[in-house]
Every structure is written in C-alpha cells, then in structure tokens.
N, C-alpha and C positions, 0 to 999 in steps of 0.2 A: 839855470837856477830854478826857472818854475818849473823845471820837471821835478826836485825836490820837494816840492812845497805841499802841505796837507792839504785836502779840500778845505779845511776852513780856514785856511793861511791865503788860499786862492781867491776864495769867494771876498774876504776882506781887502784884499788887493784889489781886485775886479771892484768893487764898492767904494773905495778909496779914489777913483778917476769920477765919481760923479759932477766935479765940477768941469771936466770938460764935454759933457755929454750935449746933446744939440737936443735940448730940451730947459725948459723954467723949471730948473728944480733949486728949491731952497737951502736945502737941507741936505746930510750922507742918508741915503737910503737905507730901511734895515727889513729884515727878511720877513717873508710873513711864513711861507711855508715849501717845502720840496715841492718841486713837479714831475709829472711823467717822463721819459724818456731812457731810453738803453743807451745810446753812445754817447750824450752828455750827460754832464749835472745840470739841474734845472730849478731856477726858483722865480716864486712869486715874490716882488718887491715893490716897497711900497715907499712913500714920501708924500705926506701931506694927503690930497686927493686921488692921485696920481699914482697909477701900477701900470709895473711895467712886466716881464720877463726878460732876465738873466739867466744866460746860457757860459757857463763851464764850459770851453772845449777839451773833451777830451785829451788825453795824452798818450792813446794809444795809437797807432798806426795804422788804420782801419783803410781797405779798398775800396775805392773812389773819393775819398774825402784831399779836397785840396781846398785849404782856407782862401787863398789869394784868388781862386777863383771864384769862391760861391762870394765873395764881395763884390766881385763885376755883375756875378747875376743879380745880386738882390739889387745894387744899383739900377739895373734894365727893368728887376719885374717890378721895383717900388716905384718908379717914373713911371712906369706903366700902369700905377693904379691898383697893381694886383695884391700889394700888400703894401704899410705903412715904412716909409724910409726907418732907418735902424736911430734910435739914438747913439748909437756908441758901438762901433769893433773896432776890438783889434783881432791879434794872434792867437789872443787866451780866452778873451770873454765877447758877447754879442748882447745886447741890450737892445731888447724891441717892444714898442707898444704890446700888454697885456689882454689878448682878444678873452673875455668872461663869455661868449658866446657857449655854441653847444655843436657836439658833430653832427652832419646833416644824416636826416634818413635815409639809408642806401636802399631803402624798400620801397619808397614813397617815387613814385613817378613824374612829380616836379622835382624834388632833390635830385633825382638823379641829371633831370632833364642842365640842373643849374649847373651841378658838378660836367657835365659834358662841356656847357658852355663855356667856363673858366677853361678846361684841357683847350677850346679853342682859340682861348684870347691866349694864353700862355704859348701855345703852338705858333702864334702869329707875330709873336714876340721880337723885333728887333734885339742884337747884343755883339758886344766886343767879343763873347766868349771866343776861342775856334778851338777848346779842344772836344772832342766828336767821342761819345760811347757808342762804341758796335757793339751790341751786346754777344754776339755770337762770338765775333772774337774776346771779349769779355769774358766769357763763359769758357773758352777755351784755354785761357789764359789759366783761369780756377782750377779745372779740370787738373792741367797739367802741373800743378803746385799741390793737388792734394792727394791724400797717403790712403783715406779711409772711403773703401771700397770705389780705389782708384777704377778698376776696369767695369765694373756695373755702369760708374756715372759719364765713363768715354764712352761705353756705347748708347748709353741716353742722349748725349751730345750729337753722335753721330744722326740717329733716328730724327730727333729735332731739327738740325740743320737740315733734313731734306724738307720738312714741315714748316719752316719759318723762311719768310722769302723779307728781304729787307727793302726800305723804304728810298724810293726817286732821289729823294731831298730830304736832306735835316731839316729837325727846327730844334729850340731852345726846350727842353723837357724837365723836369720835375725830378723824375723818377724815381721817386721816392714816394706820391703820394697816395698814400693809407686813408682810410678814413680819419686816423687822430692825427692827420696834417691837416685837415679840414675843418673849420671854425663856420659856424654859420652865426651873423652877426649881425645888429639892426641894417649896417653902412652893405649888408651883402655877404657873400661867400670869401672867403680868405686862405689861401693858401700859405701854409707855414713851414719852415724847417727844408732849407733850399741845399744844404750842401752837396749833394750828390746831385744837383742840377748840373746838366751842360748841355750841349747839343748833341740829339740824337734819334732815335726812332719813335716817331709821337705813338705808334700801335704798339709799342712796349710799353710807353710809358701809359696807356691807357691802360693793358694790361697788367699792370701793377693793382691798379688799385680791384680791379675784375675780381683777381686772383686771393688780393689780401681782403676785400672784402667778400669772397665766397658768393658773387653776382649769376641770377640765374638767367637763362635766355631772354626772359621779358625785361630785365633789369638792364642788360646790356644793348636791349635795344631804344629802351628809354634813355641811355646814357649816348650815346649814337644818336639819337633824334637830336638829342639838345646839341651836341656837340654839330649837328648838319653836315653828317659824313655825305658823299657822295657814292660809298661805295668800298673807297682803298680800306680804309679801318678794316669796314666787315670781313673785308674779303683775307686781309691778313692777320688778326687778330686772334686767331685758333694758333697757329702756331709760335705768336709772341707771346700768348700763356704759357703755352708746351715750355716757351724758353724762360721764360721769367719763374715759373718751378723750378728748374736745373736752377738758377740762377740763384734763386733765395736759400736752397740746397746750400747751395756751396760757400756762398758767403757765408751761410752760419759754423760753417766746415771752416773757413778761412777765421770767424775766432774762435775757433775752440771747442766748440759744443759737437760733442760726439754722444749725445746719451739720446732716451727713447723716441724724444720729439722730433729730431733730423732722423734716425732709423724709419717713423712713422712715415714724414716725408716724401725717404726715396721710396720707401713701400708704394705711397699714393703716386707716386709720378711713374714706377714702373708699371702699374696696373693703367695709368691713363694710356700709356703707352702702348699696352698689350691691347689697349679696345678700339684703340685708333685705328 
C-alpha cells in the first residue's frame, strides 16, 4: 500500500508514529522545510525546542541499499559514539537527531586530519553486519547489467582491476561518505546517512570521499596522517580511486542518467586511464 501513497500522504504517516518515538516529544511534529538529498526525501522537523530529521525512504530499487541492514549498522556506529541513536525506523521512514552544524573544510589540514580520524574509528568498528562489498565484483556486476557504452566501461574494468589490489581484512565502511555526509558540530565530527554501509574495503571507502571531494596530494596526505595509515591506504589508494570512478560511473548508469554529465565522466576516467 505505501508504494501507492503521495509523498505527502507518506510524510503524514511517517509524522503520525511520533508517539512511539524514543524521545520526549509532546506534541505531532510539523515540517519546517525540505532537505537535501537525491535518494530520499528529506525534512527538517520540528516540535516544541526540538528538531530533528525525517528521512523518506525511498521507493525505488536502488544498488546497495538494504534497509534491514543499515539498521544493524546504525545500531554499532551509534553505540559506538559515531552518531546519535535514531529516534524512530522502520521500513518507510528514519528519524534522527537534526545536526545544524556545517560540512568540514576539505582544504583545511585539521579538518582533514579529523575526517581521517573518524574513517579510523568507523574502520575499528565492531558489527553484526556480514554482508561484505568487493567493490570490483561490484563493479563487475554493473558493468555486466549496463547497455550504454557497454564495451568502453569493460575495458575500463579490465585496466582497473590489474591497478586496484584489494584489502587482507574487512572492516565496517561507510561508503558513501561525501563531504555532505559530514556535519561538523560543537559535540565533534558526525557522520551521516549510513545505508550503503557494510563491510568492506576501508581504501575504497577512503577513496570516496578523495574522489567526490576532488582531494589533492597534500590533502590526501593530511587525511592519511589523521587517519595513522601505516602504509596499506597509501600504498593502495590509487587504484581504489581508479575503481570508485568506474563505480560512480555506473551507478548513475544503473538509475537512469545517460545525458552529458556521465558522458563527462567516462571522458575523465578514460583519459585518467590513458596517463596512468
């Protein structure tokens, strides 16, 4: 039935469970305004003193997303400190403390150093999870599902997988995080928006953010200082970019988007390709 329902038939439902939420709230909450975000809906909500964010799950079918598990994670990474327990999920909707902070400076060489540190507490992270992203099989898996300039982005695949050497040991990853998953807040650094969390290659999931924030040599060595690589990151981290390009590639491949900005894309990934 809720895949019927309009977004504001949803959000009024999602609004309607506030008396079982694991929080002192008085009152039904009501909206203050949309928030950012491409795969859900998103709003600032408010009651009394007290804001929070409401998250919409989508209802589209999107790869890597599995609700039942990004609720084990957020259980591990919020015992763990690294974000505030959820007041309220289910299936449809997620209700979490409302960070007003601001996203950190990816230029600044403390921010970076802080944002290394959290990749290492998140990295050390105890969890129920066990299901494991190989991103190369991940990437393979894309490759062979998409239509548009199927043979270019297999041989991109190809090239990468001799460039990207994968990691001894999992740990618990993010992999998702951007800079606007990043809150910097009085209480500290905050990482947000966990679903495509699971266990997997912490030099991918560093490489995420490299990549979507456009990090240059000094940046990524500040980020690696904080984080107190020994060594493995640096040494593997060139070719978990190479992969995490394919990868961003083709997920946008994987919803839909064929116009000039994935064209752009495979342009830049096939020229990184030809300099390597």
């Amino acid at each position: 039935m809720a895949s019927t329902l309009s977004q504001s038939d949803r959000l009024n439902a999602s609004l309607d469970t506030w008396p079982d939420w694991q929080a002192e709230v008085r009152s039904r909450p009501t909206v203050v305004r949309s928030l950012d975000g491409f795969t859900n809906d998103n709003f600032l909500i408010t009651a009394g003193t007290q804001q929070w964010s409401l998250r919409l799950n989508t209802k589209r079918l999107l790869p890597g997303i599995d609700r039942p598990r990004e609720r084990q994670v957020i259980d591990a990474v919020s015992a763990a400190g690294v974000m505030d327990a959820p007041v309220y999920q289910s299936e449809t909707c997620l209700v979490t403390r409302y960070f007003g902070g601001r996203y950190p400076d990816l230029a600044n060489e403390m921010s970076l150093a802080a944002v290394g540190r959290l990749f290492r507490h998140i990295h050390r992270i105890e969890t129920a999870v066990d299901d494991v992203l190989e991103p190369l099989h991940y990437a393979e898996a894309l490759v062979d599902r998409c239509a548009y300039e199927h043979d270019t982005l297999a041989r991109c695949l190809s090239t990468i997988s001799d460039a990207y050497h994968p990691p001894e040991h999992v740990c618990l990853c993010h992999n998702d995080l951007s800079r606007e998953n990043l809150i910097q807040t009085p209480d500290g650094l905050v990482a947000i928006d966990w679903e495509y969390a699971r266990l997997g290659d912490p030099a991918f999931d560093v490489a995420v953010l490299v990549e979507m924030g456009a990090l240059n040599d000094s940046h990524v060595s500040a980020l690696l200082a904080g984080y107190e690589d020994e060594g493995d990151l640096e040494h593997r981290l060139p070719g978990a970019r190479l992969l995490y390009a394919l990868v961003d590639v083709l997920w946008w491949l994987s919803v839909g988007e064929e116009g000039a900005a994935v064209e752009a894309r495979v342009a830049a990934l096939k020229q990184r390709l030809s300099d390597s």
